[in-house]
ZAKOLKOL-620784 format. One line per field, with one value per atom (N, C-alpha, C, O, CB): residue in three letters; residue number from 1; y, x, z; atom name. Coordinates in steps of 0.1 Angstrom, whole numbers. Glycine has a CB too. Layout:
BEGIN
code (ALA;...)
pos (NUM;...)
yy (Y;...)
xx (X;...)
zz (Z;...)
site (CA;...)
END
This chain:
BEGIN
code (UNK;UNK;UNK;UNK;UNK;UNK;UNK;UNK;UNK;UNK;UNK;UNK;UNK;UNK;UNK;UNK;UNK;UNK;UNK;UNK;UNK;UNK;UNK;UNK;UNK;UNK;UNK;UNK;UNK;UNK;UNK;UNK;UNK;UNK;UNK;UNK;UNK;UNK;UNK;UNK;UNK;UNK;UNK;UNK;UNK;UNK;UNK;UNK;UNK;UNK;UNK;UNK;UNK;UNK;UNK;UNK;UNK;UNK;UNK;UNK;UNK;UNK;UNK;UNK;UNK;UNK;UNK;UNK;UNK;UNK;UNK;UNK;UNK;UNK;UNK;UNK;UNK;UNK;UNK;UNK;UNK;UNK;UNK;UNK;UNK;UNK;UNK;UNK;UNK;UNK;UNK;UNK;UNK;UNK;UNK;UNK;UNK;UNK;UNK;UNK;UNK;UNK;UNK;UNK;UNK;UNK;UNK;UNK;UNK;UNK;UNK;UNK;UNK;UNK;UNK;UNK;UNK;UNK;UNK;UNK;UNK;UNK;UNK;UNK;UNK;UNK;UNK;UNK;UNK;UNK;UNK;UNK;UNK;UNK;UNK;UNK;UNK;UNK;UNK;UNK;UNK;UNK;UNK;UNK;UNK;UNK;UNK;UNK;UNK;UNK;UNK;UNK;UNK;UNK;UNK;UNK;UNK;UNK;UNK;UNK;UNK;UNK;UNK;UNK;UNK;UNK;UNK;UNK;UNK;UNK;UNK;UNK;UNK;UNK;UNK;UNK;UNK;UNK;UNK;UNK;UNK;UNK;UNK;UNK;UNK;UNK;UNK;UNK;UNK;UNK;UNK;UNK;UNK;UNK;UNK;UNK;UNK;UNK;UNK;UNK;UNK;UNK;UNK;UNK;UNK;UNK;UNK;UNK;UNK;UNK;UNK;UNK;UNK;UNK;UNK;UNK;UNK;UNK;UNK;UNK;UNK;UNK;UNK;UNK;UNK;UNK;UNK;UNK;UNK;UNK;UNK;UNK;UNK;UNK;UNK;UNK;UNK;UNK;UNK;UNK;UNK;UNK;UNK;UNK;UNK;UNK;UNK;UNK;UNK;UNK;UNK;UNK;UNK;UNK;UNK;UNK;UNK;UNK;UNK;UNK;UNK;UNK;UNK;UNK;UNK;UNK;UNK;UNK;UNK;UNK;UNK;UNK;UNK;UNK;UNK;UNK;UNK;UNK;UNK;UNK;UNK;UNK;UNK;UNK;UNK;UNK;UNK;UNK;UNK;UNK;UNK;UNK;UNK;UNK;UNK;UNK;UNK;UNK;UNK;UNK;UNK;UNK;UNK;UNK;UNK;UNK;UNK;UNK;UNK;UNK;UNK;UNK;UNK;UNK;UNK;UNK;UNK;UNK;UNK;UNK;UNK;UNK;UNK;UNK;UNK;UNK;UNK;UNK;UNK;UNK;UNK;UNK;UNK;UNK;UNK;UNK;UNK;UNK;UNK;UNK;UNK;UNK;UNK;UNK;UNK;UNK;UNK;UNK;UNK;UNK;UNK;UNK;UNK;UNK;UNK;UNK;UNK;UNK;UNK;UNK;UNK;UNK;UNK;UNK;UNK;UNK;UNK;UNK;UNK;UNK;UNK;UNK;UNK;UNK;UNK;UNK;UNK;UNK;UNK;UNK;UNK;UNK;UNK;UNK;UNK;UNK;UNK;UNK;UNK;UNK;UNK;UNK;UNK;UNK;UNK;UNK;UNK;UNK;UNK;UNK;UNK;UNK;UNK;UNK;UNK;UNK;UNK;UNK;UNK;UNK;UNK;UNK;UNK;UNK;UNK;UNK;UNK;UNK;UNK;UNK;UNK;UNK;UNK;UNK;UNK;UNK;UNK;UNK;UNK;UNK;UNK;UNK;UNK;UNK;UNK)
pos (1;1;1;1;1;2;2;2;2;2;3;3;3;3;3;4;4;4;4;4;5;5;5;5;5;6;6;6;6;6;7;7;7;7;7;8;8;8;8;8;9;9;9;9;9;10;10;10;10;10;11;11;11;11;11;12;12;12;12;12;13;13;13;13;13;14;14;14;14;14;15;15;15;15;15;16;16;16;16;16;17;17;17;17;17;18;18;18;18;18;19;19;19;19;19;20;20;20;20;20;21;21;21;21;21;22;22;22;22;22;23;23;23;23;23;24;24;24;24;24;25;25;25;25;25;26;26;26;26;26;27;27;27;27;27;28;28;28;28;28;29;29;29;29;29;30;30;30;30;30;31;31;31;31;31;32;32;32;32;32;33;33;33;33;33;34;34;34;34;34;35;35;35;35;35;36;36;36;36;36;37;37;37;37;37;38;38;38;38;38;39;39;39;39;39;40;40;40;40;40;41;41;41;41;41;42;42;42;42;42;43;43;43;43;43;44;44;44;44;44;45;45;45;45;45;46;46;46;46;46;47;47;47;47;47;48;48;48;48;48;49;49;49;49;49;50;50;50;50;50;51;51;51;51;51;52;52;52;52;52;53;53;53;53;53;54;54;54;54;54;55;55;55;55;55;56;56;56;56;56;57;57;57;57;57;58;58;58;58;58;59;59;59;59;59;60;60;60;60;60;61;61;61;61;61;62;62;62;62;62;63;63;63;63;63;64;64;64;64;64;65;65;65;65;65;66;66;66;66;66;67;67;67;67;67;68;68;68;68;68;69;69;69;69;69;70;70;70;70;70;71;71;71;71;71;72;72;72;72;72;73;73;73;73;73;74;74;74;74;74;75;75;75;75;75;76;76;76;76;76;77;77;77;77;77;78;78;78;78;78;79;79;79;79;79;80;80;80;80;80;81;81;81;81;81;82;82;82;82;82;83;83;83;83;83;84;84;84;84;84;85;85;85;85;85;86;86;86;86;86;87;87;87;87;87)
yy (-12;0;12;11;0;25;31;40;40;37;49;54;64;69;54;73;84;76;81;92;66;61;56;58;51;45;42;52;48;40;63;72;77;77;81;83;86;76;77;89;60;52;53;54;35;53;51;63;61;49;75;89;88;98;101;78;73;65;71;68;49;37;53;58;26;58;68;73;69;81;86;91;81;84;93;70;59;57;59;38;53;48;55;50;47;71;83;82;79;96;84;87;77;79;83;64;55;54;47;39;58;58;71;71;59;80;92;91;96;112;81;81;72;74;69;62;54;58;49;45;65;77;84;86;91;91;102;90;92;115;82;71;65;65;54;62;56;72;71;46;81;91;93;93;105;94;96;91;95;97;76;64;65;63;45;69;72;85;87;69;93;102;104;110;100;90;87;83;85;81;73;65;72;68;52;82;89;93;91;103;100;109;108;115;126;94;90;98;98;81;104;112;125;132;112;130;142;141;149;145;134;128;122;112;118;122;116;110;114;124;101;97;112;116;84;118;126;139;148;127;139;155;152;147;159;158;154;167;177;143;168;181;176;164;187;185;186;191;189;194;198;205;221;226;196;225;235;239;232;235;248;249;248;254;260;240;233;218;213;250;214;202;192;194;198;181;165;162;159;146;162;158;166;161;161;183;191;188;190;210;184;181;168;167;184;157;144;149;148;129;151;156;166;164;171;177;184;175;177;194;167;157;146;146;148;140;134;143;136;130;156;164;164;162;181;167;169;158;159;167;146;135;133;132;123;134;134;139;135;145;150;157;158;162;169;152;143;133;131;133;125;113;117;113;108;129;133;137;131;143;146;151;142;148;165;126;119;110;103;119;111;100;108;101;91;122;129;129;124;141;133;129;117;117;132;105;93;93;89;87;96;97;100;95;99;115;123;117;118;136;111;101;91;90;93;84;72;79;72;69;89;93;100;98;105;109;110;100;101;109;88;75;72;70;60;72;64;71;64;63;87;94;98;104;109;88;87;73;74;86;64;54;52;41;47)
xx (9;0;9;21;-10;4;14;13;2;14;24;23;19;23;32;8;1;-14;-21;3;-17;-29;-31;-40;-32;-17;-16;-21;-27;-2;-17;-19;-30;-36;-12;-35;-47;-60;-71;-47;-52;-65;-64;-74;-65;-50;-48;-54;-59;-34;-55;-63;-77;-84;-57;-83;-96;-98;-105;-99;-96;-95;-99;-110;-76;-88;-85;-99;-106;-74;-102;-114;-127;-136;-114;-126;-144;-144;-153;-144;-131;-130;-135;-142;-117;-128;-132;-145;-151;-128;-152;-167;-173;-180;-170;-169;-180;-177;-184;-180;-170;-170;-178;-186;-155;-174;-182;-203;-214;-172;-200;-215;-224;-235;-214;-214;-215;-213;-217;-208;-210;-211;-224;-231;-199;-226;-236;-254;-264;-233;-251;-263;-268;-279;-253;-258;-257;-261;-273;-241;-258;-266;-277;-286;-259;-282;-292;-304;-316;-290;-298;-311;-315;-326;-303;-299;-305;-309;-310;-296;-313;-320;-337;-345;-319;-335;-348;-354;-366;-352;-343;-351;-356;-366;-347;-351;-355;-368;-378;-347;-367;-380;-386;-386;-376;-393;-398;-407;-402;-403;-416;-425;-419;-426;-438;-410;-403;-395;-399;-393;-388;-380;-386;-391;-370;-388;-393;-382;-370;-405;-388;-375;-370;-358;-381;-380;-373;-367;-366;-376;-365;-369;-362;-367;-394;-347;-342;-338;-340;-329;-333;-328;-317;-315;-331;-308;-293;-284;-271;-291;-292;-290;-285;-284;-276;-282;-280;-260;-251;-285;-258;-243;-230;-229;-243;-225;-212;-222;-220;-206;-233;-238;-228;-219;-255;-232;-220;-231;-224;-216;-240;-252;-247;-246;-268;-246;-241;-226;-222;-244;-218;-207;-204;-194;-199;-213;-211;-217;-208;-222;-225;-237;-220;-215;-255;-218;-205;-192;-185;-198;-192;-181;-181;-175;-182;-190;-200;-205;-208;-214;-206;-202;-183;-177;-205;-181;-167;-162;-158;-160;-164;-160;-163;-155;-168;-175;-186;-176;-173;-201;-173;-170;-154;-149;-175;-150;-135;-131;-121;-134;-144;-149;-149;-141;-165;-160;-162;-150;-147;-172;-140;-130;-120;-110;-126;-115;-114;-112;-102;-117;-129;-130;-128;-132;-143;-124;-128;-115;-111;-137;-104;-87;-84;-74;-78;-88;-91;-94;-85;-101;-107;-109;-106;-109;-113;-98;-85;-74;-69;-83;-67;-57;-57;-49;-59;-68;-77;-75;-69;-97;-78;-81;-67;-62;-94;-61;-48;-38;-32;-44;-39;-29;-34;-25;-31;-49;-55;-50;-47;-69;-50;-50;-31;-26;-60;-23;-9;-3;7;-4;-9;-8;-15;-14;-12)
zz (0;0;0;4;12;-4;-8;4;10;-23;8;23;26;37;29;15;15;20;29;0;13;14;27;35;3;29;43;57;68;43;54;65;65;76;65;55;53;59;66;38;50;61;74;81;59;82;95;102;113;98;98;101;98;100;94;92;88;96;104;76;101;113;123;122;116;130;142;144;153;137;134;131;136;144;117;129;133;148;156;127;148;164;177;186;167;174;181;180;190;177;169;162;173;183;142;168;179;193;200;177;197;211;218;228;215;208;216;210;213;207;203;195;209;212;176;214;225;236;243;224;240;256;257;266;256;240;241;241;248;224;232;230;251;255;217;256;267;277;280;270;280;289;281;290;292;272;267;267;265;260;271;273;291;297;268;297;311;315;327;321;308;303;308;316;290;292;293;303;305;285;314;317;329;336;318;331;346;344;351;351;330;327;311;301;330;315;304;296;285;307;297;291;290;283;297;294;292;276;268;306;275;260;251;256;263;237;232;219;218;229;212;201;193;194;186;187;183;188;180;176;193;198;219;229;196;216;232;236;229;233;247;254;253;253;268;251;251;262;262;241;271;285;277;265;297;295;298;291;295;315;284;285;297;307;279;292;303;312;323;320;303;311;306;299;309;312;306;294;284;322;292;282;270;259;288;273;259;259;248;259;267;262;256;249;269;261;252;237;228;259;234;225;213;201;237;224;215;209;199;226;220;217;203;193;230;208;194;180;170;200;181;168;159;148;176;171;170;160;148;184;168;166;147;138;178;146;134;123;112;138;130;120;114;104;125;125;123;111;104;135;111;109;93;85;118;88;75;70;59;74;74;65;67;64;67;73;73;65;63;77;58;45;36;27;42;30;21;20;9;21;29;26;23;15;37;26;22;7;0;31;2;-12;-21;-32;-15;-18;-24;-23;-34;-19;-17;-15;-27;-36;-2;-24;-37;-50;-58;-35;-52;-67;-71;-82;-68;-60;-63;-74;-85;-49;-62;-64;-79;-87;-52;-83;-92;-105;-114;-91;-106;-117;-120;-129;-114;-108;-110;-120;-126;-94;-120;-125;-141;-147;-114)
site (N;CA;C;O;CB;N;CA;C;O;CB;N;CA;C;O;CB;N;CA;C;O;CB;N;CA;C;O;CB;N;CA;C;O;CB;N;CA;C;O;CB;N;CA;C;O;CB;N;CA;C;O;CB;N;CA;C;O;CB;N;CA;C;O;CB;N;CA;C;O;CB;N;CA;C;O;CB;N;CA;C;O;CB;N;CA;C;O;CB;N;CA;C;O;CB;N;CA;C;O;CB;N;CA;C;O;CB;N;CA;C;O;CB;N;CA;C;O;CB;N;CA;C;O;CB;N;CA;C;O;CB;N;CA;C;O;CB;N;CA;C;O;CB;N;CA;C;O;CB;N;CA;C;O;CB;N;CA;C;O;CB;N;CA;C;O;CB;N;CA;C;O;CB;N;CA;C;O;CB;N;CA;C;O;CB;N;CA;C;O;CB;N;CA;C;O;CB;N;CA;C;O;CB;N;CA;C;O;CB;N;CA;C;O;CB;N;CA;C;O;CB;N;CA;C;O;CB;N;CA;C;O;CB;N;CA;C;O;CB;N;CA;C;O;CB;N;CA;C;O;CB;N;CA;C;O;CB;N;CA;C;O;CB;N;CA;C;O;CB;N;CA;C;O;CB;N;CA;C;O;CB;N;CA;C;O;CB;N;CA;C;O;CB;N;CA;C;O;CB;N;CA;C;O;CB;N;CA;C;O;CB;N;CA;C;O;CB;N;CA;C;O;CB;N;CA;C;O;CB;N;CA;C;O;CB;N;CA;C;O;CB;N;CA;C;O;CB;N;CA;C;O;CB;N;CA;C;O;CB;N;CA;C;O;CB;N;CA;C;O;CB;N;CA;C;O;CB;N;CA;C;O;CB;N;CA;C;O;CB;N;CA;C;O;CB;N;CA;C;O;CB;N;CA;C;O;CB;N;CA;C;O;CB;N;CA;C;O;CB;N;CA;C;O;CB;N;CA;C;O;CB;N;CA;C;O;CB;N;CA;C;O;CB;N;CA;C;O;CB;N;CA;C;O;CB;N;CA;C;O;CB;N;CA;C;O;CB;N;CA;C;O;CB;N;CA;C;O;CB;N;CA;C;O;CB;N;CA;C;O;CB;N;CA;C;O;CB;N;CA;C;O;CB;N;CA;C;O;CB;N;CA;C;O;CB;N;CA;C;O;CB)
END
Protein backbone atom coordinates (compact mmCIF):
# COMPACT_ATOMS: atom_id res chain seq x y z
CA UNK A 1 0.00 0.00 0.00
CA UNK A 2 1.38 3.10 -0.83
CA UNK A 3 2.27 5.41 2.27
CA UNK A 4 0.14 8.36 1.53
CA UNK A 5 -2.91 6.11 1.36
CA UNK A 6 -1.60 4.20 4.28
CA UNK A 7 -1.91 7.22 6.45
CA UNK A 8 -4.72 8.64 5.31
CA UNK A 9 -6.50 5.15 6.07
CA UNK A 10 -4.83 5.09 9.49
CA UNK A 11 -6.30 8.88 10.14
CA UNK A 12 -9.65 7.28 8.77
CA UNK A 13 -9.54 3.74 11.29
CA UNK A 14 -8.48 6.83 14.16
CA UNK A 15 -11.43 9.07 13.12
CA UNK A 16 -14.36 5.85 13.33
CA UNK A 17 -13.01 4.81 16.37
CA UNK A 18 -13.24 8.31 18.14
CA UNK A 19 -16.69 8.72 16.21
CA UNK A 20 -17.96 5.46 17.94
CA UNK A 21 -17.00 5.84 21.13
CA UNK A 22 -18.21 9.25 21.56
CA UNK A 23 -21.47 8.07 19.52
CA UNK A 24 -21.50 5.38 22.47
CA UNK A 25 -21.15 7.66 25.60
CA UNK A 26 -23.61 10.15 24.12
CA UNK A 27 -26.30 7.11 23.00
CA UNK A 28 -25.74 5.57 26.74
CA UNK A 29 -26.59 9.13 28.88
CA UNK A 30 -29.23 9.65 26.75
CA UNK A 31 -31.08 6.43 27.33
CA UNK A 32 -30.51 7.19 31.11
CA UNK A 33 -32.02 10.20 30.34
CA UNK A 34 -34.84 8.75 29.28
CA UNK A 35 -35.13 6.51 31.73
CA UNK A 36 -35.54 8.93 34.58
CA UNK A 37 -38.04 10.93 32.73
CA UNK A 38 -39.80 9.04 30.43
CA UNK A 39 -42.49 11.16 29.06
CA UNK A 40 -40.34 14.19 29.22
CA UNK A 41 -37.97 12.78 26.02
CA UNK A 42 -39.33 11.65 23.18
CA UNK A 43 -37.49 9.70 20.07
CA UNK A 44 -37.26 12.61 18.31
CA UNK A 45 -36.89 15.47 19.83
CA UNK A 46 -34.24 15.45 23.17
CA UNK A 47 -32.75 18.12 25.40
CA UNK A 48 -29.32 18.63 25.08
CA UNK A 49 -28.98 20.53 28.47
CA UNK A 50 -27.99 23.55 29.83
CA UNK A 51 -24.34 24.86 28.46
CA UNK A 52 -21.24 23.33 30.32
CA UNK A 53 -23.82 20.22 31.14
CA UNK A 54 -21.95 16.55 30.61
CA UNK A 55 -25.15 15.79 28.22
CA UNK A 56 -24.11 19.14 25.89
CA UNK A 57 -20.68 18.12 26.16
CA UNK A 58 -21.13 14.39 25.21
CA UNK A 59 -23.67 15.58 22.48
CA UNK A 60 -20.50 18.40 21.54
CA UNK A 61 -18.12 15.69 21.73
CA UNK A 62 -20.00 13.41 19.39
CA UNK A 63 -20.19 16.41 16.84
CA UNK A 64 -16.72 16.87 16.98
CA UNK A 65 -15.96 13.45 16.57
CA UNK A 66 -18.58 13.39 13.43
CA UNK A 67 -17.02 15.74 12.05
CA UNK A 68 -13.52 14.30 12.29
CA UNK A 69 -14.90 11.25 10.91
CA UNK A 70 -16.24 13.25 7.54
CA UNK A 71 -13.04 15.07 6.52
CA UNK A 72 -11.36 11.88 7.27
CA UNK A 73 -12.98 9.98 4.48
CA UNK A 74 -12.81 12.94 2.05
CA UNK A 75 -8.72 12.94 2.55
CA UNK A 76 -9.06 9.28 2.24
CA UNK A 77 -10.89 9.71 -1.21
CA UNK A 78 -8.53 12.30 -2.44
CA UNK A 79 -5.71 10.06 -1.52
CA UNK A 80 -7.68 7.17 -3.68
CA UNK A 81 -8.07 9.34 -6.70
CA UNK A 82 -4.78 11.03 -6.25
CA UNK A 83 -2.89 7.50 -6.45
CA UNK A 84 -5.46 6.44 -9.24
CA UNK A 85 -4.96 9.45 -11.74
CA UNK A 86 -0.93 8.70 -10.98
CA UNK A 87 -0.77 5.42 -12.49
Amino acid sequence: MHPDLKTCRRLFVQASQSYTAADFAWRKALSHARALVPGAVSRKVSTIGAPGSRMRRLYEARDKALHRLQVAHLKLDVARTRLADQT
